[in-house]
TORKOL-4160 file (C-alpha; in steps of 0.2 Angstrom, whole numbers, padded with zeros to 4 digits, m for minus):
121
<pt num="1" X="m0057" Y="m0070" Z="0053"/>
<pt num="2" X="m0040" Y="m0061" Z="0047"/>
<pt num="3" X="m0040" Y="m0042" Z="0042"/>
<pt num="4" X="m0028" Y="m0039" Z="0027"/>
<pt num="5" X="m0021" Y="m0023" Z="0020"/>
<pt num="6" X="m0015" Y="m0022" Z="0002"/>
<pt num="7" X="m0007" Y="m0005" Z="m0003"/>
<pt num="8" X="m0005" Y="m0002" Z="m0021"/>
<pt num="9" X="0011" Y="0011" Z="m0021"/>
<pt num="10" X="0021" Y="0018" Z="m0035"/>
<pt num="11" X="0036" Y="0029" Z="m0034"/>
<pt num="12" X="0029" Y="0045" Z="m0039"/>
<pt num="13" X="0036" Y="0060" Z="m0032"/>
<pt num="14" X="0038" Y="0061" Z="m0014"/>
<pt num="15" X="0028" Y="0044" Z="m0012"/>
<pt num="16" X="0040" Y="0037" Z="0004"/>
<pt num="17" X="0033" Y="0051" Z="0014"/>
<pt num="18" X="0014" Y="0054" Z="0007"/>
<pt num="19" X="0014" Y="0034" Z="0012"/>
<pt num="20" X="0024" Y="0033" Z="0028"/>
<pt num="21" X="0010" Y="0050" Z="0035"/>
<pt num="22" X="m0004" Y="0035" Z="0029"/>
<pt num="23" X="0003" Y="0022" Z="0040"/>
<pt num="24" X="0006" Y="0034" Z="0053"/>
<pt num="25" X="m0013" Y="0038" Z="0054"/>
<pt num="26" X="m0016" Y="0019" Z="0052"/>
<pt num="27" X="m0005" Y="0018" Z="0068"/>
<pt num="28" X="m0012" Y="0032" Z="0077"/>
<pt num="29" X="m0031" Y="0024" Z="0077"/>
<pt num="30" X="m0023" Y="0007" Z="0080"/>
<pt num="31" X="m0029" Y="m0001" Z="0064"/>
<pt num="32" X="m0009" Y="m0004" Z="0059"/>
<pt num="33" X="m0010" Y="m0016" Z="0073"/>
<pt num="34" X="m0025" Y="m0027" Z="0069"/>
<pt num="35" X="m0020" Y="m0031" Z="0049"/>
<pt num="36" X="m0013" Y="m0049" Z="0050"/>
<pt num="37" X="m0008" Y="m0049" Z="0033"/>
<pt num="38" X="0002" Y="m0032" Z="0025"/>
<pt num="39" X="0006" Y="m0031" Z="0007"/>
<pt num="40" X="0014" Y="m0019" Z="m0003"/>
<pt num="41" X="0011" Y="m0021" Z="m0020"/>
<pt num="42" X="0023" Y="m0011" Z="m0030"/>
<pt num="43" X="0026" Y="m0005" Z="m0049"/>
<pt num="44" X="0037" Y="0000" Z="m0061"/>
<pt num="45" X="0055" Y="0003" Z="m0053"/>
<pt num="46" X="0058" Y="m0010" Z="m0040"/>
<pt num="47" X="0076" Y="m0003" Z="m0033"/>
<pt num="48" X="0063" Y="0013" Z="m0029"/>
<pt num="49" X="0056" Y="0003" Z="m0013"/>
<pt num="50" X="0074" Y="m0004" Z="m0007"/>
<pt num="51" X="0074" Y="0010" Z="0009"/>
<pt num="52" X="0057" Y="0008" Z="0009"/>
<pt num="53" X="0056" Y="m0010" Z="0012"/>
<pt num="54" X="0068" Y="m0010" Z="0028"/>
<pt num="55" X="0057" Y="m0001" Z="0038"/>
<pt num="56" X="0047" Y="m0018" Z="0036"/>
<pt num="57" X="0063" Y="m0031" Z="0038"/>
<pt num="58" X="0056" Y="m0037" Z="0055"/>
<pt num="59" X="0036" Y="m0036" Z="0054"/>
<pt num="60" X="0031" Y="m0056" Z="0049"/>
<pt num="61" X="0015" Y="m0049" Z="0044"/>
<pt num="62" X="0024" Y="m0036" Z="0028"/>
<pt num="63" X="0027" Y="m0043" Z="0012"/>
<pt num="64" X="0030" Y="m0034" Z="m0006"/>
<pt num="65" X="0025" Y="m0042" Z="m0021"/>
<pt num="66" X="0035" Y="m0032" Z="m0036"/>
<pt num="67" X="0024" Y="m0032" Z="m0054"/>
<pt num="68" X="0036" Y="m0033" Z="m0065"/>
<pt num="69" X="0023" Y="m0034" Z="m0080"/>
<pt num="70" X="0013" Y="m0019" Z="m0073"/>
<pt num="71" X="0010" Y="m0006" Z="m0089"/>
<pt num="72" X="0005" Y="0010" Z="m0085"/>
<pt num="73" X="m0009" Y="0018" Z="m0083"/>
<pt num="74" X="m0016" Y="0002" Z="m0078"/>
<pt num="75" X="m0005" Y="m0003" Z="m0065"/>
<pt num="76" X="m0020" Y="m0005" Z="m0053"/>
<pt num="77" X="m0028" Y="m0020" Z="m0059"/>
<pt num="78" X="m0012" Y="m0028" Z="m0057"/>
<pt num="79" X="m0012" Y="m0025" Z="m0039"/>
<pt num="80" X="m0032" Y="m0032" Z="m0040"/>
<pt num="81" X="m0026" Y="m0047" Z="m0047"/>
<pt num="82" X="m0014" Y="m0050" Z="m0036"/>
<pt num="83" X="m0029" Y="m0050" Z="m0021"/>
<pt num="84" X="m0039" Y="m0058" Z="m0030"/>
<pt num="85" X="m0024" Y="m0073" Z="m0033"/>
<pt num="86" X="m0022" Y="m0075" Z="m0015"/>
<pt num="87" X="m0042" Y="m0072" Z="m0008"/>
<pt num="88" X="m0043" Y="m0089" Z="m0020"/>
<pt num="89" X="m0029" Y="m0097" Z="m0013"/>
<pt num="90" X="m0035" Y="m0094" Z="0007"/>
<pt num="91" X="m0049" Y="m0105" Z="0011"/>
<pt num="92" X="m0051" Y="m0092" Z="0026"/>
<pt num="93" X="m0065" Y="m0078" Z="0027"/>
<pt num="94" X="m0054" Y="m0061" Z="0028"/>
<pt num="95" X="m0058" Y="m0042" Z="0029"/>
<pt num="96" X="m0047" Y="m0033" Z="0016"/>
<pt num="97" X="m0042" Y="m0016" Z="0014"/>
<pt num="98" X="m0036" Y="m0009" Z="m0002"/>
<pt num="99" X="m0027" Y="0008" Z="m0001"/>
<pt num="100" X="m0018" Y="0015" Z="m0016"/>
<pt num="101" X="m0008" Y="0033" Z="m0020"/>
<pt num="102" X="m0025" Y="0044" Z="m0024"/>
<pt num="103" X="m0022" Y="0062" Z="m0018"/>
<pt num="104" X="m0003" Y="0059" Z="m0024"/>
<pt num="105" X="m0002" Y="0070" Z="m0038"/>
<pt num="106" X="m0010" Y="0086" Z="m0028"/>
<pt num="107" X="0003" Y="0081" Z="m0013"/>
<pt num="108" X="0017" Y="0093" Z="m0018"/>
<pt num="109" X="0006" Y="0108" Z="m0017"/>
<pt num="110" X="m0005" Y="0103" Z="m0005"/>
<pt num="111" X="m0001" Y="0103" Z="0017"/>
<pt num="112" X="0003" Y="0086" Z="0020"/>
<pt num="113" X="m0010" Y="0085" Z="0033"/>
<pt num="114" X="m0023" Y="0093" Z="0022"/>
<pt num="115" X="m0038" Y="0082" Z="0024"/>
<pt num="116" X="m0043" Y="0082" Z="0007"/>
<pt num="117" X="m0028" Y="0074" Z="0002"/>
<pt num="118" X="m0024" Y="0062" Z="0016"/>
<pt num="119" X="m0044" Y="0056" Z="0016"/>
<pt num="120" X="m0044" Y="0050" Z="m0002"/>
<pt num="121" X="m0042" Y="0032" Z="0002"/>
């Protein structure tokens, strides 16, 4: 069975590095390593994510999926449509794991490593 990550991310500020300390936890406790499947689904500005994306360029398992129709505030569902597309196109049983940017907005005045920002996935 395939364990797939999808990670709802918008360019608020600071988002590159609130998201980069995510993936670095991810690392840390192995789980980056057992997702077969990455995808980024981001909103509103796509030439936001370009230095973003070539941390990715040679990871198979990373693609981005850019919602050019995504309005906001509900730019959430658009990223829930997007799993629920591709769950109906794969036949195969799959774990998935949906992060998103929860904690962003209190990230500026917060510790990075504060808990209660970091743990709101």
């Amino acid at each position: 069975m395939n364990i797939k990550l999808y990670y709802h991310v918008c360019p608020h500020p600071d988002w590159e590095n609130f998201i980069n300390i995510k993936i670095q936890k991810m690392k840390d406790c192995d789980l980056w390593d057992r997702f077969d499947k990455i995808v980024f689904c981001t909103h509103w500005d796509e030439n936001s994510f370009t230095n973003f994306k070539q941390q990715f360029e040679n990871d198979p398992r990373v693609k981005f999926v850019h919602h050019y129709d995504s309005v906001k505030p509900f730019d959430e569902q658009y990223t829930n449509r997007t799993i629920k597309l591709e769950t109906d196109a794969d036949p195969e049983p799959s774990y998935i794991f949906r992060f998103h940017m929860k904690g962003i907005k209190a990230w500026p005045n917060k510790d990075p490593y504060d808990h209660e920002v970091l743990d709101l996935h």
